[in-house]
N, C-alpha and C positions, 0 to 999 in steps of 0.2 A: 479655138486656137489651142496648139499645143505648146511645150516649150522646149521638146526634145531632151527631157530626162524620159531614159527607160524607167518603168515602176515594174517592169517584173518579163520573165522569159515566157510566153507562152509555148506552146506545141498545137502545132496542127493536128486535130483529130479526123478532121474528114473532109473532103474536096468534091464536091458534088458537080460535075460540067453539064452546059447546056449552051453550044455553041461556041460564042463568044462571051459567056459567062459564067461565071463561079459563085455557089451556095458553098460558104467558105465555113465551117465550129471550128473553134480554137479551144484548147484546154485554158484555161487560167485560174489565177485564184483571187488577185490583188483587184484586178477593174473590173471584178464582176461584185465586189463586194457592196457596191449600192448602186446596178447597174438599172436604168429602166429602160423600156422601148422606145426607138428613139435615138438613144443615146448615141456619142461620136466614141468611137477607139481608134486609136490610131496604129493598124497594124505593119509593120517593117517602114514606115512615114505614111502609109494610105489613111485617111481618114474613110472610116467604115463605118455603116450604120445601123446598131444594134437592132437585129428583128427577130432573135430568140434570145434566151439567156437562164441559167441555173447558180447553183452554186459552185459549180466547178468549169462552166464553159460558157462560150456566148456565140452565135452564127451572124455571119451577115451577111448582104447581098454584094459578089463585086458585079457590076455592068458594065458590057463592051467595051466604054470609054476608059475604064480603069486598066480592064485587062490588056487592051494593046498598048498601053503605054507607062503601065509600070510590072514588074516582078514579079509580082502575085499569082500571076501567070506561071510560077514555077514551081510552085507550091508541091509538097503535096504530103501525104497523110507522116507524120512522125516532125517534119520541118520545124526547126525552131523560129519563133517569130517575135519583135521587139513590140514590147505594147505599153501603152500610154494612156490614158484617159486625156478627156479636156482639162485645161488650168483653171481652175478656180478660181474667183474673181476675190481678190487679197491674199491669194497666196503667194509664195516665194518664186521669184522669175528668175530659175538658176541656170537656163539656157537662152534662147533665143526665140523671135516667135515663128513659130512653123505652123503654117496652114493642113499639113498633110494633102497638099495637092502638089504630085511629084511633076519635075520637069521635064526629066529625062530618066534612065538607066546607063548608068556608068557601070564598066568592067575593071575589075581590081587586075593590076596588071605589076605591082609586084607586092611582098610584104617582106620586113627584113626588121632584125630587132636592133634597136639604140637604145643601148644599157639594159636601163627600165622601161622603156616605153617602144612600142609596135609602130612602125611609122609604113603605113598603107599609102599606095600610089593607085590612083583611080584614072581612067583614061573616061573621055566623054564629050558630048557632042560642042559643038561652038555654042549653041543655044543656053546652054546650061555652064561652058566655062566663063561667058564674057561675063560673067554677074559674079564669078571668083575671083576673091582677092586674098594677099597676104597677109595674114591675122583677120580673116573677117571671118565667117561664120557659116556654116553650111552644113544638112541636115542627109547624114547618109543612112537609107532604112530608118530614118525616123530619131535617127543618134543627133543631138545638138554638139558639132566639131567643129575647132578651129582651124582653117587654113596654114599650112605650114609653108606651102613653096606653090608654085603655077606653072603653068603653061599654057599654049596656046591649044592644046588638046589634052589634057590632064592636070591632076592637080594631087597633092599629098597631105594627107596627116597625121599626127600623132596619140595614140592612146596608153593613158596612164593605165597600168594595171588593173587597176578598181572595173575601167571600163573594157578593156579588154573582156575581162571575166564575168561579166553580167549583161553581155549584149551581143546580140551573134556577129557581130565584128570582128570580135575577137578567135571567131572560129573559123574564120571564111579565107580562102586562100585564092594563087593567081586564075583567074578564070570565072570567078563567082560574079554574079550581077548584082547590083544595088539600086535602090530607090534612089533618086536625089531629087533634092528641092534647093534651089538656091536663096540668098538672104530677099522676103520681098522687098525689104527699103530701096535698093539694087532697080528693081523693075520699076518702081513707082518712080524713081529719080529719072529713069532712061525714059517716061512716058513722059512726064513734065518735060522733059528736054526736047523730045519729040512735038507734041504739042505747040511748043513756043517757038520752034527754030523749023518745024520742019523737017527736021534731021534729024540723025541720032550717031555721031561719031564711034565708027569702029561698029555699028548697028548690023548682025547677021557673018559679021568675020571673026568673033571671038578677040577680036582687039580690044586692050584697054590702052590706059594711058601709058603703061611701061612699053605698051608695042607700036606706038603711036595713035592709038584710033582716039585721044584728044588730044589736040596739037596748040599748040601758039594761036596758029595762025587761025584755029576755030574760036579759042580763045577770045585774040583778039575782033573779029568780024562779026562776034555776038556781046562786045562792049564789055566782057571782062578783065582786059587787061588792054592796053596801047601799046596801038601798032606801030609798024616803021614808019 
């Protein structure tokens, strides 16, 4: 598990294809410093698994599964990339937890400065917005970010300078693709609901409660509230 602090910029050194696959080296310096075989990094939100590694770099294998469905796939030699090691078991939990298993790729579709702070608009699939909410938490390229505003096909947020500048978020402009992962408490809550009911309101339409997809009326018919 991650927690979506960046610990450092890496660089793509070399992008090796075969098929539907990628033999990915990354430059770095910080999560190679006690890295063994094995090990999880988490590159732009991917969780990767360490099968070389030095003091200046690490490789890992993506597979098909990865490459069609997140960014990684865009890669390639000079690319700046966000990296993270796993959390450490009583460390500081300064973001959120992120699996590093993405949901979709979101398109940055505008960026525009407020004051001090960069406020990015992401467009993306239902799959991945209905689990967005206002002030809840979502992991872009592997960045731990707060939701600023929604919609039913995008969503925006805000970065303070500090993160602007030490994560390629802050470099990426209209048209750029992203990793996303949305908060898992979101999906585990929509499974228990599904499980018990059946159903799952607003389930494959990117509705939430603001757009109706839980109503009164589901409310009441599953003994949460009294009905007419």
């Amino acid at each position: 598990m991650f927690t979506g602090l960046i610990e450092e910029l890496g660089t793509v050194r070399g992008v090796r294809q075969a098929g539907r696959s990628l033999h990915l080296t990354v430059s770095a310096r910080v999560v190679v410093q006690d890295a063994k075989l094995g090990d999880s990094i988490a590159v732009n939100g991917v969780c990767l698994t360490v099968v070389k590694f030095d003091g200046s770099s690490f490789t890992a294998d993506v597979m098909p599964e990865t490459y069609e469905k997140t960014a990684l796939r865009h890669l390639t030699p000079g690319s700046p990339v966000n990296l993270e090691r796993t959390m450490q078991a009583g460390g500081r939990f300064g973001g959120h937890m992120v699996q590093g298993h993405v949901d979709g790729v979101g398109t940055i579709v505008g960026v525009k400065a407020d004051e001090i702070a960069r406020l990015v608009t992401i467009s993306a699939a239902p799959a991945v917005t209905r689990y967005v909410i206002p002030k809840g938490s979502i992991a872009i390229d592997g960045i731990s970010l707060t939701v600023v505003s929604t919609d039913k096909d995008r969503f925006s947020v805000s970065l303070i300078p500090h993160t602007a500048a030490v994560t390629t978020l802050g470099r990426k402009q209209e048209g750029d693709l992203v990793n996303l992962e949305a908060d898992v408490l979101g999906k585990y809550i929509e499974k228990f609901i599904a499980a018990r009911f059946g159903e799952v309101p607003g389930a494959g339409t990117g509705a939430g409660p603001e757009s109706g997809g839980l109503t009164t009326e589901f409310l009441a018919r599953h003994g949460f509230m009294a009905g007419d």
